[in-house]
Structures are given as structure tokens and as C-alpha cells.
PDB file with one MODEL, atoms N, CA, C and O in Angstrom:
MODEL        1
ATOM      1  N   UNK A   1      16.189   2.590  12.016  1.00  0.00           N
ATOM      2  CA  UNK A   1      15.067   3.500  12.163  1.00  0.00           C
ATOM      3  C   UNK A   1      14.429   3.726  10.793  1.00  0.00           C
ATOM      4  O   UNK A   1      15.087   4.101   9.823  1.00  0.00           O
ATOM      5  N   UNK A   2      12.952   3.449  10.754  1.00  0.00           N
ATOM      6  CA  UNK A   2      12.567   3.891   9.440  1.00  0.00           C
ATOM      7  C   UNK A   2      12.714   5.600   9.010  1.00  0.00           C
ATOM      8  O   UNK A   2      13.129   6.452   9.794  1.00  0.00           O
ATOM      9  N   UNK A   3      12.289   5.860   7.639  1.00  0.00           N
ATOM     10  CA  UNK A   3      11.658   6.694   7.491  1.00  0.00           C
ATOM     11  C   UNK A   3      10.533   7.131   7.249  1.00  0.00           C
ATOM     12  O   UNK A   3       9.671   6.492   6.647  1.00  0.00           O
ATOM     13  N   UNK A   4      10.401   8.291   7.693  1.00  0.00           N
ATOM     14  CA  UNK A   4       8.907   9.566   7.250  1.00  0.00           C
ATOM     15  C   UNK A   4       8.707   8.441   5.985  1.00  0.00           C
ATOM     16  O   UNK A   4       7.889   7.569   6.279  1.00  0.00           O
ATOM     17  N   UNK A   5       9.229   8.324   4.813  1.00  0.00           N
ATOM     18  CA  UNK A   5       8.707   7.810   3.655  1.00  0.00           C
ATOM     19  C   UNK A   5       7.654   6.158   3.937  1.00  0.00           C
ATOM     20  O   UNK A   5       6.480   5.854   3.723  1.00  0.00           O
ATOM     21  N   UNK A   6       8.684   5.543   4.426  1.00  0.00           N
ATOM     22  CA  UNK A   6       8.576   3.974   4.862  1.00  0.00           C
ATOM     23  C   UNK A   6       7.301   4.036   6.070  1.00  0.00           C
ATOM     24  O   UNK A   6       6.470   3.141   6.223  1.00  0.00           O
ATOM     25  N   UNK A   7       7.341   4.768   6.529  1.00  0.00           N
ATOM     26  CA  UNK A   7       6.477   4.896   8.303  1.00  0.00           C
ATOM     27  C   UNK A   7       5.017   5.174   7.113  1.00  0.00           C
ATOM     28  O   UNK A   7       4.193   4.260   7.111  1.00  0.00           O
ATOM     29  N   UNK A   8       4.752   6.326   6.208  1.00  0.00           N
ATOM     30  CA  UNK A   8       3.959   6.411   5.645  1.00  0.00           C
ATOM     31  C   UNK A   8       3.175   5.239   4.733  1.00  0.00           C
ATOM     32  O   UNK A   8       1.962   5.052   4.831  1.00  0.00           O
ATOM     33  N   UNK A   9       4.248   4.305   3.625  1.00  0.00           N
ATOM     34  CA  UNK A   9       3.809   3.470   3.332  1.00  0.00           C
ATOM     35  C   UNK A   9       3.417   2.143   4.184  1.00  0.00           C
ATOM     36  O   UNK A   9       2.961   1.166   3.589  1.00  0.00           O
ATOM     37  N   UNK A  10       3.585   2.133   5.438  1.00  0.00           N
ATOM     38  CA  UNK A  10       3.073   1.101   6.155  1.00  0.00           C
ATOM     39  C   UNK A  10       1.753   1.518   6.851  1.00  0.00           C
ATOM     40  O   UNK A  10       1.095   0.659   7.438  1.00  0.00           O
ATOM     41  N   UNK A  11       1.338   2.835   6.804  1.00  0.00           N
ATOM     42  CA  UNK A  11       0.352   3.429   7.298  1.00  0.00           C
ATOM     43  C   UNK A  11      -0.491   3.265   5.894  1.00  0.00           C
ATOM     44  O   UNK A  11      -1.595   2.782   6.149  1.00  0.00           O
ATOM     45  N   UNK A  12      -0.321   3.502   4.582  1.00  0.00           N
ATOM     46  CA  UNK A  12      -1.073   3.248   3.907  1.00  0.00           C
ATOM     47  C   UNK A  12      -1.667   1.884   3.873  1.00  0.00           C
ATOM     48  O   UNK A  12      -2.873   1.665   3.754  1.00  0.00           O
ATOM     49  N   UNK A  13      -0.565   0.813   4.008  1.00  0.00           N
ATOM     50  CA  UNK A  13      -0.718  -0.903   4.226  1.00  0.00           C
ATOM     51  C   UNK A  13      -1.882  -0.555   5.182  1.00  0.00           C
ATOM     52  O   UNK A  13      -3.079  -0.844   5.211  1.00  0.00           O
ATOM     53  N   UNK A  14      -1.477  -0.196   5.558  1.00  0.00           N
ATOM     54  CA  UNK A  14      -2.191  -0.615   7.252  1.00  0.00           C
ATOM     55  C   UNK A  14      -4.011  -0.079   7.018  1.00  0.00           C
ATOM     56  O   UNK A  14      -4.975  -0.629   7.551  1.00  0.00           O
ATOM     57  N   UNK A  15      -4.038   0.690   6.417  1.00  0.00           N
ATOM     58  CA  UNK A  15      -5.357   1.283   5.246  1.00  0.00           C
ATOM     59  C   UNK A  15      -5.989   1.332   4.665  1.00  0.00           C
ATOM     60  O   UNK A  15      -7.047   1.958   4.724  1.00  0.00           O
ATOM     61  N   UNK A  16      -5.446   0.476   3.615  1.00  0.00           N
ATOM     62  CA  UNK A  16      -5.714  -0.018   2.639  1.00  0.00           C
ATOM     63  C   UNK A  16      -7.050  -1.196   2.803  1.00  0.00           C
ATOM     64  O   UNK A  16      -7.243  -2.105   3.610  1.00  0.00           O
ATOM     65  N   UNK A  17      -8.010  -0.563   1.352  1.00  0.00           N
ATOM     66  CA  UNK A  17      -7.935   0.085   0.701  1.00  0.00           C
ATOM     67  C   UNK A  17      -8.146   1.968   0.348  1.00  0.00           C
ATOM     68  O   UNK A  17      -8.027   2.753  -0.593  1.00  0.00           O
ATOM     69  N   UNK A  18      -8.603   1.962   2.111  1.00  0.00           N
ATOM     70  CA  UNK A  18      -8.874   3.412   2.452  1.00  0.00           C
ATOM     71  C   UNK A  18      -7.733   4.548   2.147  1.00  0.00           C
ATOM     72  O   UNK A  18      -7.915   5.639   2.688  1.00  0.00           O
ATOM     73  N   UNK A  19      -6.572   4.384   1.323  1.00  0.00           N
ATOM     74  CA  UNK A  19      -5.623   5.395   1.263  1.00  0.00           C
ATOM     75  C   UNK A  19      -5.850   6.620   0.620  1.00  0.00           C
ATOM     76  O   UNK A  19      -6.375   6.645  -0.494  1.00  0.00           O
ATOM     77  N   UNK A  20      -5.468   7.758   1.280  1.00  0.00           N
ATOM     78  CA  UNK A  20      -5.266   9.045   0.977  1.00  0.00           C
ATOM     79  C   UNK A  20      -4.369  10.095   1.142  1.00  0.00           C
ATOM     80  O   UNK A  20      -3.340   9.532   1.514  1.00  0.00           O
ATOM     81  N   UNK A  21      -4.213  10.959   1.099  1.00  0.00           N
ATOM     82  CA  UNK A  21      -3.018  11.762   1.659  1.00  0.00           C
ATOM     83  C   UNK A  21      -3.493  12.038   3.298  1.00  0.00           C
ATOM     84  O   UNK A  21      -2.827  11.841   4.314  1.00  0.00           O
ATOM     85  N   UNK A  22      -4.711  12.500   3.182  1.00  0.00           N
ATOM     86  CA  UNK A  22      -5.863  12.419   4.624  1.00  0.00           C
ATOM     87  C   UNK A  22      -5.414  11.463   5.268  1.00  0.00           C
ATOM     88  O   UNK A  22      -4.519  11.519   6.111  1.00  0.00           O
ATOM     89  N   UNK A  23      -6.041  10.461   4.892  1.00  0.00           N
ATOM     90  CA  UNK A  23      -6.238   9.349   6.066  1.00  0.00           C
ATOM     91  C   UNK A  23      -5.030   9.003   6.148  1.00  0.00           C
ATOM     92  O   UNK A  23      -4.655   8.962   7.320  1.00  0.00           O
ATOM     93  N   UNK A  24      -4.151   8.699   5.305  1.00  0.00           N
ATOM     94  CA  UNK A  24      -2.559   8.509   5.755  1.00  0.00           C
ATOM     95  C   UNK A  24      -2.110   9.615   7.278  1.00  0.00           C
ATOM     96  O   UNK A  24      -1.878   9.223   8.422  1.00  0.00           O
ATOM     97  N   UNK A  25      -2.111  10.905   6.802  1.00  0.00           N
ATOM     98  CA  UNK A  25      -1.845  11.674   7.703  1.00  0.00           C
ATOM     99  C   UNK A  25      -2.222  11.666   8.984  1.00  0.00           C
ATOM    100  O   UNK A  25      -1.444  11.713   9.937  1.00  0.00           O
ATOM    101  N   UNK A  26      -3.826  11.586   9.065  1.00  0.00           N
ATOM    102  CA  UNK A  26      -4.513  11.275  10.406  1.00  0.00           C
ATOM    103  C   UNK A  26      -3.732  10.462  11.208  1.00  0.00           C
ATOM    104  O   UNK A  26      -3.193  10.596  12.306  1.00  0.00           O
ATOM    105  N   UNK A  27      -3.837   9.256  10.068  1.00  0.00           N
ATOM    106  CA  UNK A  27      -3.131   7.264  11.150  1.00  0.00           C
ATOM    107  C   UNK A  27      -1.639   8.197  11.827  1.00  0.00           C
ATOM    108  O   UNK A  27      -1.452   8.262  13.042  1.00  0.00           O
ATOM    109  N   UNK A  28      -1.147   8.540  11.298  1.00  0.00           N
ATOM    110  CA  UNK A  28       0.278   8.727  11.226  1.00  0.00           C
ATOM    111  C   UNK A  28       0.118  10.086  12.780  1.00  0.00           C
ATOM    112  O   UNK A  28       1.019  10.242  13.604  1.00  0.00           O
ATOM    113  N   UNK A  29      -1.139  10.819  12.796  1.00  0.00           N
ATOM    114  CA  UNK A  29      -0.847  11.948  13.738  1.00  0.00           C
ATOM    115  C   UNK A  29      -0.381  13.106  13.501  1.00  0.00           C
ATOM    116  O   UNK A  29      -0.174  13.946  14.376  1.00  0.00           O
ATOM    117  N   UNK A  30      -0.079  13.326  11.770  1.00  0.00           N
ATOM    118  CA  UNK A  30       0.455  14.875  11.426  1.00  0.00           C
ATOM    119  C   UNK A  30      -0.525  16.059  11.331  1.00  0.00           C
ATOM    120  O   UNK A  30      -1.738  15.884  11.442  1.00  0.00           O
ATOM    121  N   UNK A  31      -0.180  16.811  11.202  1.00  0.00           N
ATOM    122  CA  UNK A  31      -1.472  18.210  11.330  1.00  0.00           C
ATOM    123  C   UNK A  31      -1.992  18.118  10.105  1.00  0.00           C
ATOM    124  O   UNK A  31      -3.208  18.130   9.912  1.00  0.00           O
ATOM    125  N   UNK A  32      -1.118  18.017   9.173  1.00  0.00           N
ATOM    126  CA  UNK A  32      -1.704  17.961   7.249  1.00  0.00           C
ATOM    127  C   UNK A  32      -1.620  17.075   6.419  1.00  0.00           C
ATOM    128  O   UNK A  32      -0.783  16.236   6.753  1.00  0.00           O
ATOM    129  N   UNK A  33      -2.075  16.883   5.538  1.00  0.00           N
ATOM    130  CA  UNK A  33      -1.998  15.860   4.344  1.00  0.00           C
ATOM    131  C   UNK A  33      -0.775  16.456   3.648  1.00  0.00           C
ATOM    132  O   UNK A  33      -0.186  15.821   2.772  1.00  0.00           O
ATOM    133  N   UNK A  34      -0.403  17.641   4.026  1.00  0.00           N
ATOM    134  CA  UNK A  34       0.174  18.052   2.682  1.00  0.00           C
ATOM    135  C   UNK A  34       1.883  17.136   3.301  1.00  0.00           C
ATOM    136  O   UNK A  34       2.702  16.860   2.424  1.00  0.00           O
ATOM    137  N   UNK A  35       2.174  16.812   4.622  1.00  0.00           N
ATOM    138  CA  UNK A  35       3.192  16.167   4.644  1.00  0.00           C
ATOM    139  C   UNK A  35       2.925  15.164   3.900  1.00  0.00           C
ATOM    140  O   UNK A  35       3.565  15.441   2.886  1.00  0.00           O
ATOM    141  N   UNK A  36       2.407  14.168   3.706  1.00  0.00           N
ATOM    142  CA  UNK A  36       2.149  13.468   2.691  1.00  0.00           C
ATOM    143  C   UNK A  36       2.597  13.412   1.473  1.00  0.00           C
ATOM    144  O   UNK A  36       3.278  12.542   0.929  1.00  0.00           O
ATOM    145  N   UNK A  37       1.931  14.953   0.844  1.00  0.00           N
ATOM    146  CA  UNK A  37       2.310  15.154  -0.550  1.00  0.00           C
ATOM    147  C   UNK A  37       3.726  15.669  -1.353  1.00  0.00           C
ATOM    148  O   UNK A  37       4.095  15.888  -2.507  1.00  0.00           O
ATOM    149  N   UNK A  38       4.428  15.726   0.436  1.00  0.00           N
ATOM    150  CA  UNK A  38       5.744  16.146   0.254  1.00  0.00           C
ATOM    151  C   UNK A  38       6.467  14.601  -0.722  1.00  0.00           C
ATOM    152  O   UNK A  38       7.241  14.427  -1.663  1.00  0.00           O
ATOM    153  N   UNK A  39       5.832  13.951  -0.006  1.00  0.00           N
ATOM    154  CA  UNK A  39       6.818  12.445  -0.663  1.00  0.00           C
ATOM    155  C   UNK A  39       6.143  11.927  -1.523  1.00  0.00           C
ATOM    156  O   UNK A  39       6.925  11.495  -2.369  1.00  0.00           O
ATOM    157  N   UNK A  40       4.903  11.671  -1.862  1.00  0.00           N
ATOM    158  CA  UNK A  40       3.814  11.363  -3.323  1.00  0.00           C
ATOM    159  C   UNK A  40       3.182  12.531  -3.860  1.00  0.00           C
ATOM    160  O   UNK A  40       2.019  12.821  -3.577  1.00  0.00           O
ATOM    161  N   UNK A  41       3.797  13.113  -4.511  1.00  0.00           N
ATOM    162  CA  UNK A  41       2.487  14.425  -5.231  1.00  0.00           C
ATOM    163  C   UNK A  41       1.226  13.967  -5.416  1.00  0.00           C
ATOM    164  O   UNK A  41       0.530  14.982  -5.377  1.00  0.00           O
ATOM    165  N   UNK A  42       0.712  13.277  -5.546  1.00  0.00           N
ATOM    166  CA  UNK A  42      -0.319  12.691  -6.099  1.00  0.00           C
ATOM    167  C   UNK A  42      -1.161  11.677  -5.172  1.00  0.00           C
ATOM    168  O   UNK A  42      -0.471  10.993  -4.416  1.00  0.00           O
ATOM    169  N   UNK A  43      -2.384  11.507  -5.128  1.00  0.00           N
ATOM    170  CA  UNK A  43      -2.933  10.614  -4.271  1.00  0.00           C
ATOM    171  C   UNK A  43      -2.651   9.151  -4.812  1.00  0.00           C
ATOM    172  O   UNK A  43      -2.440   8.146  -4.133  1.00  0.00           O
ATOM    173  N   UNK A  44      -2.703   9.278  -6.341  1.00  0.00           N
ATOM    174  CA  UNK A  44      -2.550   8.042  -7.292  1.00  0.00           C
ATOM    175  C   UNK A  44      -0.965   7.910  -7.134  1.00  0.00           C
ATOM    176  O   UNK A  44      -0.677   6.713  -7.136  1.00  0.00           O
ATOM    177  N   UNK A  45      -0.267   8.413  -7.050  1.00  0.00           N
ATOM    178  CA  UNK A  45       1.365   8.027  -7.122  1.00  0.00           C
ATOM    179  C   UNK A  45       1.374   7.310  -5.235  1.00  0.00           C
ATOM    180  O   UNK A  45       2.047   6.390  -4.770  1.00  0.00           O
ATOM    181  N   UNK A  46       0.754   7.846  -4.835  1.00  0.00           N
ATOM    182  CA  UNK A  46       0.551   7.670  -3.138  1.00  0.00           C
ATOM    183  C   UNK A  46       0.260   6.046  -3.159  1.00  0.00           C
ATOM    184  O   UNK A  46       1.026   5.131  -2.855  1.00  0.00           O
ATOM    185  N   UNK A  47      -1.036   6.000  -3.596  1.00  0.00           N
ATOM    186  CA  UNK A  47      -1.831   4.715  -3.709  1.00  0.00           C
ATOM    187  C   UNK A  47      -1.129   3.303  -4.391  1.00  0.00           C
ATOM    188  O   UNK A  47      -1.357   2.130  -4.096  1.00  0.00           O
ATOM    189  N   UNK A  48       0.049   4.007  -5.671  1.00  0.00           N
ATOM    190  CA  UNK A  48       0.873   3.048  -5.982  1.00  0.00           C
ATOM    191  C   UNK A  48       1.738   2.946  -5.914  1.00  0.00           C
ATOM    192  O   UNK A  48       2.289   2.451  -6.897  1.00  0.00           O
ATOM    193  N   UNK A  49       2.588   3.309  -4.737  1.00  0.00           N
ATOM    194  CA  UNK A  49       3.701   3.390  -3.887  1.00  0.00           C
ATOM    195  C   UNK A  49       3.186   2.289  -2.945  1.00  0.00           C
ATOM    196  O   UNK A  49       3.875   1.340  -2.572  1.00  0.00           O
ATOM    197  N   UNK A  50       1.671   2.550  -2.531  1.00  0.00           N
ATOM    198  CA  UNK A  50       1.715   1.744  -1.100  1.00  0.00           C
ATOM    199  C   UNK A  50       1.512  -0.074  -1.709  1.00  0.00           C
ATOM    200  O   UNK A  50       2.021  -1.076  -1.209  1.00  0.00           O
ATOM    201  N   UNK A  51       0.663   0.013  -2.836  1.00  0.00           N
ATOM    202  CA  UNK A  51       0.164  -1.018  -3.323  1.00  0.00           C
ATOM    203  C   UNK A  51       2.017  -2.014  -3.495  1.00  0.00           C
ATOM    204  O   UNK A  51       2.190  -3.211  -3.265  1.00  0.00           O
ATOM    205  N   UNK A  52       3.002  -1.081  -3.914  1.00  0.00           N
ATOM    206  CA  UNK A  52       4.299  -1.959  -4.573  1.00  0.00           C
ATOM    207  C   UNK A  52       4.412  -2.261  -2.868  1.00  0.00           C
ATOM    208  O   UNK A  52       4.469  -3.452  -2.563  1.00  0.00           O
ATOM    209  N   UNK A  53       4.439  -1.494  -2.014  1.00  0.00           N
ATOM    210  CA  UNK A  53       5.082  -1.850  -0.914  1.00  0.00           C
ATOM    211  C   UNK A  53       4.427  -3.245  -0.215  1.00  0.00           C
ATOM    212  O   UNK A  53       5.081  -4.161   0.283  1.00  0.00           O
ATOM    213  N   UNK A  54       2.945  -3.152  -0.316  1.00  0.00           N
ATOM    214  CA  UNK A  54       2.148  -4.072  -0.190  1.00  0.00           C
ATOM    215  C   UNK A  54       3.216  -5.500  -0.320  1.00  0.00           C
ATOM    216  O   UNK A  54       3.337  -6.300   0.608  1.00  0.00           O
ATOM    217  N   UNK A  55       4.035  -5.647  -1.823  1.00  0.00           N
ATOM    218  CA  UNK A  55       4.092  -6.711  -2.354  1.00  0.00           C
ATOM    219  C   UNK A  55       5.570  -6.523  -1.578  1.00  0.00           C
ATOM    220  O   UNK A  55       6.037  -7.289  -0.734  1.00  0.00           O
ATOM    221  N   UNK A  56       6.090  -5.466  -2.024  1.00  0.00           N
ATOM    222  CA  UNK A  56       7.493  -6.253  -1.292  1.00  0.00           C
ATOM    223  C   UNK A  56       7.736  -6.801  -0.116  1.00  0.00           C
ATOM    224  O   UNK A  56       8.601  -7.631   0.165  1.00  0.00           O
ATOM    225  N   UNK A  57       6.582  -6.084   0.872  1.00  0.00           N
ATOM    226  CA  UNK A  57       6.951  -6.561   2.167  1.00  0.00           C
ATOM    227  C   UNK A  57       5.477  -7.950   2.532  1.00  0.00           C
ATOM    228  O   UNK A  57       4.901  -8.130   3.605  1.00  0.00           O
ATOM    229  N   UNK A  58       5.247  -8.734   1.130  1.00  0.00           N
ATOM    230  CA  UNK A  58       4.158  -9.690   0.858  1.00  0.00           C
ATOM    231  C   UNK A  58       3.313  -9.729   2.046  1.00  0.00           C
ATOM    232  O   UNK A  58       3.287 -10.561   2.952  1.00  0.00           O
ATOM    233  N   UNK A  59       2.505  -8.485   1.836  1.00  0.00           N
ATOM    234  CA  UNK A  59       1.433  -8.314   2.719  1.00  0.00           C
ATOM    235  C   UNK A  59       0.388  -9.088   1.759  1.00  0.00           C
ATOM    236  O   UNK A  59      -0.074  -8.590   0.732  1.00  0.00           O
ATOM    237  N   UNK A  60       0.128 -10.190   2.173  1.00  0.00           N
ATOM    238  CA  UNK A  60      -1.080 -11.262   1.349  1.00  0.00           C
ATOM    239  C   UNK A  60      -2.562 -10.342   1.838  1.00  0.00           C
ATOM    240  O   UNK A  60      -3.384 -10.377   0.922  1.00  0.00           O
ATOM    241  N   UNK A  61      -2.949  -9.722   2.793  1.00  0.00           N
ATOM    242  CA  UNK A  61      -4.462  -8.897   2.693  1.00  0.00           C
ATOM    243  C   UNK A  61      -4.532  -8.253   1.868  1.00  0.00           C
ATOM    244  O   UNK A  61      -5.557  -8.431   1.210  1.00  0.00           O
ATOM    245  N   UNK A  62      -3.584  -7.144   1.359  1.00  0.00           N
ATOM    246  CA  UNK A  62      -3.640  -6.212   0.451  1.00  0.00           C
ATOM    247  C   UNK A  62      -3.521  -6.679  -0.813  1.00  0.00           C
ATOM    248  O   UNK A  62      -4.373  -6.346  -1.637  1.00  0.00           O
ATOM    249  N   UNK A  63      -2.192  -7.727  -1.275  1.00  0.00           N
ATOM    250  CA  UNK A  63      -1.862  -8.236  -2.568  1.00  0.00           C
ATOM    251  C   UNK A  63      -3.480  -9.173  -2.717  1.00  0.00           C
ATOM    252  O   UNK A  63      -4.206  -8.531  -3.476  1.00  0.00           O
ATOM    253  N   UNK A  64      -3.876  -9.895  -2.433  1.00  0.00           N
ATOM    254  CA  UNK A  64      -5.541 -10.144  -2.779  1.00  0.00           C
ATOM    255  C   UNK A  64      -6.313  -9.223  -3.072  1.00  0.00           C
ATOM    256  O   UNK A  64      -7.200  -9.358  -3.915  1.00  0.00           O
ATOM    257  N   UNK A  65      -6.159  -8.452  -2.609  1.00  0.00           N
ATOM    258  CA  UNK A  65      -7.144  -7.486  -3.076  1.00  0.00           C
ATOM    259  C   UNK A  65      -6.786  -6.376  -4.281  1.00  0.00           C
ATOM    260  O   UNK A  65      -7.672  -5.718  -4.827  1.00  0.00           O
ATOM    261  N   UNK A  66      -5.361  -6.259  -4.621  1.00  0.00           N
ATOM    262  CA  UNK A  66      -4.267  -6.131  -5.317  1.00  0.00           C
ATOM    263  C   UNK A  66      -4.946  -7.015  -6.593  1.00  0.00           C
ATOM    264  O   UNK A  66      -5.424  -6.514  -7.611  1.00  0.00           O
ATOM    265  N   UNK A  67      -4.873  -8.340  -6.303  1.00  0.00           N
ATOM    266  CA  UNK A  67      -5.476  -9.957  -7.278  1.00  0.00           C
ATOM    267  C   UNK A  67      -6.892  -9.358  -8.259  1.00  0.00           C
ATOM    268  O   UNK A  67      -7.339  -9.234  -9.399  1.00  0.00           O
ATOM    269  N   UNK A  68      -7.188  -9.084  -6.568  1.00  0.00           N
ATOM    270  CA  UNK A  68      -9.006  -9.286  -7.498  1.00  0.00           C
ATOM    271  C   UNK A  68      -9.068  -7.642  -8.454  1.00  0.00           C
ATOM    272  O   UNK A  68      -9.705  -7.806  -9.494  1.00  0.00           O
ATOM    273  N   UNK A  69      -8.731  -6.695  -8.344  1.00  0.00           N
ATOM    274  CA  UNK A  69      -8.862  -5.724  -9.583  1.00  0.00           C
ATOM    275  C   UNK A  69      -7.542  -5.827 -10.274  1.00  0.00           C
ATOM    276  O   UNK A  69      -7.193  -4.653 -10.398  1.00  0.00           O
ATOM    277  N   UNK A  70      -6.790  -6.448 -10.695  1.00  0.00           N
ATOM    278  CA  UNK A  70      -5.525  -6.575 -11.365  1.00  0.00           C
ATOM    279  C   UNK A  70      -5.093  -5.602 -11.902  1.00  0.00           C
ATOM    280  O   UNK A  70      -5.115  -5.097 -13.024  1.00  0.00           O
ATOM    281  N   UNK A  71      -4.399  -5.256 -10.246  1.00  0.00           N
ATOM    282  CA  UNK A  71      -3.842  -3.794 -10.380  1.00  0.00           C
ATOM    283  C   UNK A  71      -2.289  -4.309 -11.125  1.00  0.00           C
ATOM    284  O   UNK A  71      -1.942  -5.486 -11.221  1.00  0.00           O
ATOM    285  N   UNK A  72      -1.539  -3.188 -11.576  1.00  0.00           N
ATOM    286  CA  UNK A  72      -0.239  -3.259 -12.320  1.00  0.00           C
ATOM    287  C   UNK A  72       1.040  -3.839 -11.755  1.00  0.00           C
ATOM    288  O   UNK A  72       1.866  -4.402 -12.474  1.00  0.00           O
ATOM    289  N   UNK A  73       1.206  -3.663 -10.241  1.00  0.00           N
ATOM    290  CA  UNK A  73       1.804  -4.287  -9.387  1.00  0.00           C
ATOM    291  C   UNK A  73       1.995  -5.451  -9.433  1.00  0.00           C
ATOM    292  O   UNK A  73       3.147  -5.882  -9.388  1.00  0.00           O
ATOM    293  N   UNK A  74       0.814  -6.357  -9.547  1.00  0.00           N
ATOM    294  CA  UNK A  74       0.803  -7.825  -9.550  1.00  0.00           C
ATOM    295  C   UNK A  74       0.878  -7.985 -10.883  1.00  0.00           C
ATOM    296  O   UNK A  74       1.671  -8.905 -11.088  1.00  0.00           O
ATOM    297  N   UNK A  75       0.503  -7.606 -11.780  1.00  0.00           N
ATOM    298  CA  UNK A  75       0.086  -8.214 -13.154  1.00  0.00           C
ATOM    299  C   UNK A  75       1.493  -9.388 -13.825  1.00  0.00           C
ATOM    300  O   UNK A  75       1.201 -10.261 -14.643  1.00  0.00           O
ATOM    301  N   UNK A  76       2.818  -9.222 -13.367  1.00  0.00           N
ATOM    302  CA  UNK A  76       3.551 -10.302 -13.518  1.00  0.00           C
ATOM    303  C   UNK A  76       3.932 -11.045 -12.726  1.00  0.00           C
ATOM    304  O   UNK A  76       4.988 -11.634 -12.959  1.00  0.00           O
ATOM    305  N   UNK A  77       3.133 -11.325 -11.358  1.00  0.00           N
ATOM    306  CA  UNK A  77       3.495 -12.150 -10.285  1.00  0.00           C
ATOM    307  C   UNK A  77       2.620 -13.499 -10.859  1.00  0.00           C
ATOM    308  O   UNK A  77       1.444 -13.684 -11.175  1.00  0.00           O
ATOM    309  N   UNK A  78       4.018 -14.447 -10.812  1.00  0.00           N
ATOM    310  CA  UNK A  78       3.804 -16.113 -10.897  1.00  0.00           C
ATOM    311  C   UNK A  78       2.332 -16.800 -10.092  1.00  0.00           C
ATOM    312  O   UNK A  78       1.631 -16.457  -9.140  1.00  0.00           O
ATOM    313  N   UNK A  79       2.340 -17.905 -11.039  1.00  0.00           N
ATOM    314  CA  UNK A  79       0.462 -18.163  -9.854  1.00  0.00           C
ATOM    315  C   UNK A  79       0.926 -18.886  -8.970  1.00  0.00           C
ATOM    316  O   UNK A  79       0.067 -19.134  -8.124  1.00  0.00           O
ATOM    317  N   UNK A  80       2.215 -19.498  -8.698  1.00  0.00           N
ATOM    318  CA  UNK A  80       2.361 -20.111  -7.375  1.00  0.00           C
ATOM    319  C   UNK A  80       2.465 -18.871  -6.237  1.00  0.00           C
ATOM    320  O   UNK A  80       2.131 -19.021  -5.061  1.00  0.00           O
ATOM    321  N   UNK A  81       3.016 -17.559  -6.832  1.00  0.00           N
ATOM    322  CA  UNK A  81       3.087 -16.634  -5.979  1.00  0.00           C
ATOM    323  C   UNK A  81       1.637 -15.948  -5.398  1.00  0.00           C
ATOM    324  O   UNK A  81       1.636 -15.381  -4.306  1.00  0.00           O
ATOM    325  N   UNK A  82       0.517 -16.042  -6.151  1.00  0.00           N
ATOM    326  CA  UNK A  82      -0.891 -15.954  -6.259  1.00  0.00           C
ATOM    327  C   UNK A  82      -1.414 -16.457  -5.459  1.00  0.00           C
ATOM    328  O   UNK A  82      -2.018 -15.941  -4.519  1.00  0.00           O
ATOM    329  N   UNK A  83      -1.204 -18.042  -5.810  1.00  0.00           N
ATOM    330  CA  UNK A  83      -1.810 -19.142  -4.849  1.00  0.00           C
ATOM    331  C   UNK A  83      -1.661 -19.203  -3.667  1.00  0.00           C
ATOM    332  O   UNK A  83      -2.407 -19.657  -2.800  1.00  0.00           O
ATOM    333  N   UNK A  84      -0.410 -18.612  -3.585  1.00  0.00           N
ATOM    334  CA  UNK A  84       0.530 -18.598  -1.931  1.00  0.00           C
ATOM    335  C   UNK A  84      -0.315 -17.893  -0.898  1.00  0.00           C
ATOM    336  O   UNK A  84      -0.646 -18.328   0.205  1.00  0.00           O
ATOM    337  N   UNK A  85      -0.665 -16.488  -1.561  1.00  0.00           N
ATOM    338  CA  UNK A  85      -1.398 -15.379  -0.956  1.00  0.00           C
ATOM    339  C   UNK A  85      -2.540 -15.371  -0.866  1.00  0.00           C
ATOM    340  O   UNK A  85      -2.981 -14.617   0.001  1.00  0.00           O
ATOM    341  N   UNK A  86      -3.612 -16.224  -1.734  1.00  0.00           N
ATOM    342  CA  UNK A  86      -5.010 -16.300  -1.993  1.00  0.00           C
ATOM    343  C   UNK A  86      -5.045 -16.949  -0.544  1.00  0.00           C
ATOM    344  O   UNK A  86      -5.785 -16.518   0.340  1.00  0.00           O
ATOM    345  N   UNK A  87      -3.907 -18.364  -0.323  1.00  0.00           N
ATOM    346  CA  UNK A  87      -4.131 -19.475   0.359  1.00  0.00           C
ATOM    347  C   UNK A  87      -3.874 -18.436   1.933  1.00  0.00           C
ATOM    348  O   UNK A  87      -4.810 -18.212   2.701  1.00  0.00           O
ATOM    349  N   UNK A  88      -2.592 -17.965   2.145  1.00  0.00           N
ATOM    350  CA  UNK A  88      -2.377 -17.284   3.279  1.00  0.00           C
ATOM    351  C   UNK A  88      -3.785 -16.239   4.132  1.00  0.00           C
ATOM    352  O   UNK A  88      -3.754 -16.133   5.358  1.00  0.00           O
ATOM    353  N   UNK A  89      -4.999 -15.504   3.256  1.00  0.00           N
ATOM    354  CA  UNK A  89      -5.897 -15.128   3.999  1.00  0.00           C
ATOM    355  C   UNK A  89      -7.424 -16.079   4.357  1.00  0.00           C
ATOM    356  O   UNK A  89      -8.328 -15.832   5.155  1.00  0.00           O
ATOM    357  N   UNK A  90      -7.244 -17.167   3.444  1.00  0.00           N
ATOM    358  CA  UNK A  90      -8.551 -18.216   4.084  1.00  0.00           C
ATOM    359  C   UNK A  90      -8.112 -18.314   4.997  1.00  0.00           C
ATOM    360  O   UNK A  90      -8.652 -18.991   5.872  1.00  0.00           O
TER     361      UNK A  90
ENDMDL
END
């Protein structure tokens, strides 16, 4: 069974790049954002929680888009690992 934490970062995936404590909450069906902020204080700690999760669970829509503003997440991923993902959304 996941958790509240995990259920959230796949709702951000799932979002992205639209993430917020808001719109997280909405997808998810809770009354507040502030459940949200129980587990990211921050919209920016939020946003780069979901972005790492992005990669671990190699969501190639998000990590491209991850690519094209070279966010911190990717910045040491290999270019075969790059190529892999550029190639996976054509």
C-alpha cells in the first residue's frame, strides 16, 4: 500500500508541470492544500520532490521536460540516459 507521501508525488507526476500544494490536493480529493504542506513545507521543496520522483520512477514526459530547463535533478544523468528518454516520448 502506498503512502499519503508517495500517492502525493504521483499526483504531482501526474501534473506536472502544473504542481502545487492546490492542484496536488484537488487531483488527490482532500479539502486543503495544507495536507500537502504537511509533507513539503514549501511549494518549491513540493515541486522538487516530485521532479526526483519523476526520475526514479523514469517517467520520460516529465524527465524531458526536466531536460529542456536543466533542472538539478537531471543535471548528472548520462546522455545515453537522456537519449533513452528524449527517444521514449517521439
Amino acid at each position: 500500500m502506498k503512502s499519503t507521501r508517495d500517492k502525493i508525488l504521483d499526483a504531482g507526476v501526474a501534473l506536472w508541470p502544473h504542481v502545487s500544494p492546490s492542484s496536488v490536493a484537488r487531483a488527490m480529493g482532500l479539502n486543503s492544500h495544507v495536507n500537502v504542506l504537511y509533507y513539503f513545507k514549501t511549494t518549491q521543496a513540493l515541486k522538487d520532490a516530485v521532479a526526483q520522483h519523476a526520475v526514479d520512477t523514469e517517467n520520460s514526459k516529465v524527465i524531458v521536460q526536466l531536460l529542456a530547463v536543466d533542472h538539478k535533478v537531471v543535471k548528472n544523468m548520462r546522455l545515453t540516459d537522456r537519449a533513452r528518454h528524449l527517444k521514449a516520448v517521439q
